[in-house]
C-alpha positions in Angstrom: 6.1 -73.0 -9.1 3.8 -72.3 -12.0 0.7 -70.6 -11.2 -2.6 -69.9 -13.3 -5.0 -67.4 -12.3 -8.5 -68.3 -14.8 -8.5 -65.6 -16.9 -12.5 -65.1 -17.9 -13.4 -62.0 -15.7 -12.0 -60.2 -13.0 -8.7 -58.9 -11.5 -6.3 -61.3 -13.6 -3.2 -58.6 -13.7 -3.2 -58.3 -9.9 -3.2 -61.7 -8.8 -0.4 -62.3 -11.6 1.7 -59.5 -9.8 0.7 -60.9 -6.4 1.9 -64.3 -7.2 5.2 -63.3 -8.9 5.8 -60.9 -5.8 5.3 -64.1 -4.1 7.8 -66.1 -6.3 5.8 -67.7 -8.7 5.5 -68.1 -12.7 2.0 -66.8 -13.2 0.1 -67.5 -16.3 -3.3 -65.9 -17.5 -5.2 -69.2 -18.3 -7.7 -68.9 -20.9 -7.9 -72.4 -22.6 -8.7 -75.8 -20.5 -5.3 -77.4 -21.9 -3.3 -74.9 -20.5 -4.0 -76.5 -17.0 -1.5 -79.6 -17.8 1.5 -77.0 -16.8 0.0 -75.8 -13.9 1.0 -76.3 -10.1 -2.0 -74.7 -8.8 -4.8 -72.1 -9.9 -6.5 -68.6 -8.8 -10.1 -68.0 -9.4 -10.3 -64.3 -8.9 -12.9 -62.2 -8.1 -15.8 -60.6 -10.8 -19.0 -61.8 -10.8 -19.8 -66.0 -9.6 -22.8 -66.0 -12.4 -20.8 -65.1 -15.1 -17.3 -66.8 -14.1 -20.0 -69.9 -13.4 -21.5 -69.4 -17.3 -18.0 -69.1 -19.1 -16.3 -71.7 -17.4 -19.6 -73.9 -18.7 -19.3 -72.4 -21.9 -15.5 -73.2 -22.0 -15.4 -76.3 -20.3 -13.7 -75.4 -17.3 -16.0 -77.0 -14.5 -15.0 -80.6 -15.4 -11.4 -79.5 -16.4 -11.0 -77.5 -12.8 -12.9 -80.9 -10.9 -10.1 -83.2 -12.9 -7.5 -80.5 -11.7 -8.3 -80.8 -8.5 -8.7 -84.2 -8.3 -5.1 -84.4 -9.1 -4.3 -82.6 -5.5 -3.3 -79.9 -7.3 -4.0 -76.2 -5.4 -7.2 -73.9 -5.9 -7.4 -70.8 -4.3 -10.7 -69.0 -4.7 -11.4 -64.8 -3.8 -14.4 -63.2 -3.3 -16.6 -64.7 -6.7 -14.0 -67.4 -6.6 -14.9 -68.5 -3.2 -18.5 -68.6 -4.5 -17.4 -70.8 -7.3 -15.5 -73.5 -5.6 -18.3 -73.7 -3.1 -20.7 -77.0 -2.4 -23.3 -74.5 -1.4 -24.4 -71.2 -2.5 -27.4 -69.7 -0.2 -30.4 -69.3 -2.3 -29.7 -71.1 -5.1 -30.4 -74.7 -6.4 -27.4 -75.3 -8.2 -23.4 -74.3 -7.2 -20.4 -74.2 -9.8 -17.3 -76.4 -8.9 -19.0 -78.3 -5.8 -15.4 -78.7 -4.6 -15.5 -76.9 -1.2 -17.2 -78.7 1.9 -18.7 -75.1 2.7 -22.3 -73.0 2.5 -21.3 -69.4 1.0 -23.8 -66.3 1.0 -23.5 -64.0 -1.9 -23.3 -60.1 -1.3 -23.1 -60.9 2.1 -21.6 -57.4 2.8 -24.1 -55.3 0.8 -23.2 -53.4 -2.3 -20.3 -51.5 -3.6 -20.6 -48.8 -1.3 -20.3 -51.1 1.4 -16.9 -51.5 1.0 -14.5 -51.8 3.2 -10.8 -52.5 4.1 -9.2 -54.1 7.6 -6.3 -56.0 9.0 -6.9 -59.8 9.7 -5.7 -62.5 11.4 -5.1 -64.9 9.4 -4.0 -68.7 10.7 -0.4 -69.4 9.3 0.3 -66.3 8.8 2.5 -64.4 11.4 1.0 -61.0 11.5 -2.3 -59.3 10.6 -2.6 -58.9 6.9 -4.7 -56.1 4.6 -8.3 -57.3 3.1 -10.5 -55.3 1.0 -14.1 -56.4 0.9 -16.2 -55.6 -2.1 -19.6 -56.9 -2.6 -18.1 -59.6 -0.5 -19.6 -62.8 -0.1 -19.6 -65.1 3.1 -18.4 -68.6 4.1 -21.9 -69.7 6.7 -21.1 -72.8 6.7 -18.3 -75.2 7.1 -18.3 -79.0 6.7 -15.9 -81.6 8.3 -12.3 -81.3 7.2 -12.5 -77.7 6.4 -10.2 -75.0 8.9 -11.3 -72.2 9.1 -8.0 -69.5 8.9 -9.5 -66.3 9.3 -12.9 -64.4 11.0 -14.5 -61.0 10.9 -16.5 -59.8 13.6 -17.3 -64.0 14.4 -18.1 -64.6 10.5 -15.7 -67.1 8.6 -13.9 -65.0 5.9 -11.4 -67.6 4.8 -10.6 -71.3 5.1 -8.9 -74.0 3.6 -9.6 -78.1 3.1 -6.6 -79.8 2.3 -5.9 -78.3 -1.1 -8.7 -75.7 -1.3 -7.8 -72.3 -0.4 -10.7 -69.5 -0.3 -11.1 -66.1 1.1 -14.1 -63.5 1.3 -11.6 -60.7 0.2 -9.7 -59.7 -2.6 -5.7 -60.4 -1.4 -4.5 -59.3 -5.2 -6.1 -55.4 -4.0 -2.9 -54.5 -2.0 0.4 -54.5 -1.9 0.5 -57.4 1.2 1.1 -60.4 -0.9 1.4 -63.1 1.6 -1.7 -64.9 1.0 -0.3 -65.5 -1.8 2.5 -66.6 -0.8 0.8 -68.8 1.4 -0.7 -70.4 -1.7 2.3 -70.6 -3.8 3.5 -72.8 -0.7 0.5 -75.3 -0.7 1.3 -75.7 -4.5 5.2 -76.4 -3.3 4.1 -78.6 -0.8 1.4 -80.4 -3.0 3.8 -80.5 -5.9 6.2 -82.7 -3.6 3.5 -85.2 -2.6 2.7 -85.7 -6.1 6.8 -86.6 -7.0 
């Protein structure tokens, strides 16, 4: 499986580790065209303004829609949850409008909040390591999204069909099934396309 984590801010490196820990070919993808080879695609954390502005300024919303529309995987953490979101709290206008979900920026507080725990996480045999930072929130979920994970009864990960997204960044440890996990939706969704 060929992987691309969108290389415009955030932790590119780790989720490249994460996925080829995982068994994956993991590309940095800076360019729209490079999506053509891809089986799936990260949107790692950073900052969802910014992410949202270059992927305008490169042309990445409509490329990633067109992507998806394929089937093919997305998997969104922390910021990239934000991003594939329907609905961000607060604001007018969302990025990728992919996700049937209503997400709350900063939901956690600010860097100092921090914090790392063991989650449960549905599909996913034991407890797993998540570090929050500046963490955002799914509120809401619409029909035909799962929710796969929970933090003191608040939704910290899901999935709809192809759409993977978690409040936490997964790349921040060395516990690399969630990826995993996500290099198997790509195997799965890579068979359904033939």
């Amino acid at each position: 499986m060929k992987i691309g984590v969108l290389a415009l801010q955030g932790a590119v490196a780790e989720h490249i580790r994460g996925l080829e820990a995982a068994g994956a070919e993991a590309v940095a993808i800076k360019r729209t065209e490079e999506l053509e080879s891809l089986d799936g695609l990260v949107i790692p954390g950073g900052e969802s303004t910014t992410i949202g502005k270059l992927m305008r300024k490169y042309g990445f919303i409509d490329a990633i829609r067109e992507f998806s529309a394929q089937g093919k995987p997305l998997f969104g953490t922390c910021a990239g949850l934000i991003v594939l979101a329907k609905r961000i709290e607060g604001q007018d206008d969302a990025h990728l409008e992919l996700m049937n979900m209503t997400v709350q920026r900063n939901a956690f507080g600010r860097q100092r909040e921090s914090f790392e725990t063991d989650l449960d996480v549905k599909g996913i045999d034991e407890p797993i390591r998540a570090v929050f930072i500046r963490a955002p929130l799914i509120k809401q979920v619409g029909e035909g999204v799962d929710v796969i994970s929970t933090y003191k009864n608040e939704i910290v990960a899901a999935r709809e069909n192809h759409l993977l997204a978690c409040s936490f960044h997964p790349e921040l440890t060395d516990d690399y099934r969630l990826h995993a996990y996500f290099v198997n939706m790509a195997r799965e969704a890579a068979e359904r396309r033939g």
